[in-house]
C-alpha positions in Angstrom: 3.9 11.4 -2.7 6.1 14.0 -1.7 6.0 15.7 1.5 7.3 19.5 2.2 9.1 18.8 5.3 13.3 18.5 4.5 14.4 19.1 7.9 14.8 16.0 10.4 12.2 17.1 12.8 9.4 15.1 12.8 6.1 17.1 11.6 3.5 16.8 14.5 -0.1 15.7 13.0 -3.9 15.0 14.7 -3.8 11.4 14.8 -7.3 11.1 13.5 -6.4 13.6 10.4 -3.3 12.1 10.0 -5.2 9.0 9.5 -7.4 10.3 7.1 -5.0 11.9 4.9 -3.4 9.1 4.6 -6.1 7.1 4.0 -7.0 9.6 0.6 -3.4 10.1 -0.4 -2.0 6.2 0.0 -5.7 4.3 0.0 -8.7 5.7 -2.0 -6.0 7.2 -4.9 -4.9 4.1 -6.8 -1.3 5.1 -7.1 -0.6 3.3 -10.4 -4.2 3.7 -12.6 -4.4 1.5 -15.9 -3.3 4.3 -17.8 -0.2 4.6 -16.1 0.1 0.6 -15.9 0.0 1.0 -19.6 2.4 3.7 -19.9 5.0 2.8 -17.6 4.7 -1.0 -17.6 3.8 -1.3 -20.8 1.4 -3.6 -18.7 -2.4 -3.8 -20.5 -4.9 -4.1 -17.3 -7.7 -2.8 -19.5 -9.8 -6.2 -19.3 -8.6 -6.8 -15.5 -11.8 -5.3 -13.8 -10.1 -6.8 -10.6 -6.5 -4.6 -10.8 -7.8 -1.1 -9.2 -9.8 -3.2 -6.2 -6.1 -5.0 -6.0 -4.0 -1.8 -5.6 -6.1 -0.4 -3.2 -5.6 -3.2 -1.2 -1.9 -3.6 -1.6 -1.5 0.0 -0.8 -3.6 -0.2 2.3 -1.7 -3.6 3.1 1.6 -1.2 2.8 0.2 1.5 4.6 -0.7 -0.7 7.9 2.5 -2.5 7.2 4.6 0.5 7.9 2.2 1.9 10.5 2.9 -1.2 12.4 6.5 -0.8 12.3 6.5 2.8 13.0 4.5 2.2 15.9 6.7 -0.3 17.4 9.1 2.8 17.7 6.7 5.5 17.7 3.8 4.5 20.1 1.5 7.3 19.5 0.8 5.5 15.6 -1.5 3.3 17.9 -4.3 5.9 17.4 -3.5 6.4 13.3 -3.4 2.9 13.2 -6.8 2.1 15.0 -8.6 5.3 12.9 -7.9 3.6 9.6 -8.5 0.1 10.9 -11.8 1.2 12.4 -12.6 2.9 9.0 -12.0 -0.3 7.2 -13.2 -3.2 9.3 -15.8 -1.9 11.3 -18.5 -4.3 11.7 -20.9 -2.2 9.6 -18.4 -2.2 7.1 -17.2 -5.4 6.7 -19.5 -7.6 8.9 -17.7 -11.0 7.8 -14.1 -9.8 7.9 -13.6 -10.3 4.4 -11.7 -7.7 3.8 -9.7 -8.0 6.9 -8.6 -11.1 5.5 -8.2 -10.1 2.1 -5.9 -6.6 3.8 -3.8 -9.4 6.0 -3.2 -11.9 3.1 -2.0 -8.9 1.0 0.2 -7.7 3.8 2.1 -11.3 3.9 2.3 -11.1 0.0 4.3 -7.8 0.2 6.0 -9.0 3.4 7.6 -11.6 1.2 8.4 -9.4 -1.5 10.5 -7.6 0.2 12.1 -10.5 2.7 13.0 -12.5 -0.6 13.2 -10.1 -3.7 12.1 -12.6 -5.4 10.2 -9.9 -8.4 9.3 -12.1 -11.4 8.0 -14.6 -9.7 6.0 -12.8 -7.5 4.8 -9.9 -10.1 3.6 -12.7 -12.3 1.6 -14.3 -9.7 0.5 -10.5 -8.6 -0.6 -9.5 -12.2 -2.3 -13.0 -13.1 -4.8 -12.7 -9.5 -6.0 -10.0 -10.7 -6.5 -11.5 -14.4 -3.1 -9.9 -16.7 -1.0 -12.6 -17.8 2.1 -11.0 -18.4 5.8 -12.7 -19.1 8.2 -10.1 -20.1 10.9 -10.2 -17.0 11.8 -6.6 -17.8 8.2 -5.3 -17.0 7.6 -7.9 -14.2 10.6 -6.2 -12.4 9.5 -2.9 -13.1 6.4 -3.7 -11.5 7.4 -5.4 -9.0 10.4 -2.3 -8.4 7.0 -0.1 -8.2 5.7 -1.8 -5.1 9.0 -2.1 -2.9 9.3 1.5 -3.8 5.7 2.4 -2.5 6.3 0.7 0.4 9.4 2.7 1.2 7.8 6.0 0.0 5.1 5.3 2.8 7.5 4.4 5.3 9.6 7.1 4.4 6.5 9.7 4.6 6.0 7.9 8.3 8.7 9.0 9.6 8.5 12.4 8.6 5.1 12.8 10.5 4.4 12.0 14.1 1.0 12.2 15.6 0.8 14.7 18.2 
């Protein structure tokens, strides 16, 4: 995603459309689809019915990653923050917390990604939850590279925006 604004004033948003642009552009959109998997991994998640679920969830576990950072220095996130939460995990939506569970689990995965840069090891175990046993170290590492580079592309975005 790129964003139009160069300068190093922050763009001021509507927390609650803020929210939900980010939601579609970083959430509902699976950033890397099974064609592109194919293409730019070289990666084939045709038979992994699980993958798209599993980047939607890794991209929303970036998303509130970086919303919680950006919000210990930017307090008025609190709002974007909550919007997407409550669209997510309200209790008609996901009565059990299940998903809540699933976001927070994925949100320690990445965490550790990026604390330990540990990408083969962590891309293999990534790919083979979701059903792709993959061994080649030079396209574990690419897709590994894709997901720290989400994650800074979304924090990156953050702080480009501020909700007004």
């Amino acid at each position: 995603m790129i964003w139009p604004f160069k300068s190093n004033a922050r763009h001021k948003e509507d927390p609650v459309k803020l929210a939900q642009t980010l939601i579609n552009e970083l959430v509902r959109r699976v950033a890397v689809d099974a064609a592109c998997a194919a293409k730019d991994f070289l990666i084939d998640v045709r038979p992994a019915p699980g993958y798209e679920d599993k980047m939607r969830l890794y991209q929303m576990a970036a998303l509130l990653m970086a919303i919680t950072d950006e919000e210990r220095k930017t307090p008025t996130y609190r709002v974007v923050r909550k919007t997407i939460e409550d669209s997510f995990f309200s209790a008609s939506s996901d009565p059990n917390e299940k998903l809540f569970g699933q976001v927070k689990f994925a949100m320690r995965d990445l965490a550790e990604l990026i604390a330990q840069k540990k990408e083969m090891s962590w891309a293999r175990s990534w790919l083979a939850e979701a059903g792709i046993h993959e061994s080649n170290p030079a396209k574990l590492a690419l897709f590994a590279s894709h997901w720290l580079g989400f994650y800074a592309t979304v924090v990156k975005s953050l702080r480009q925006l501020e909700p007004a």
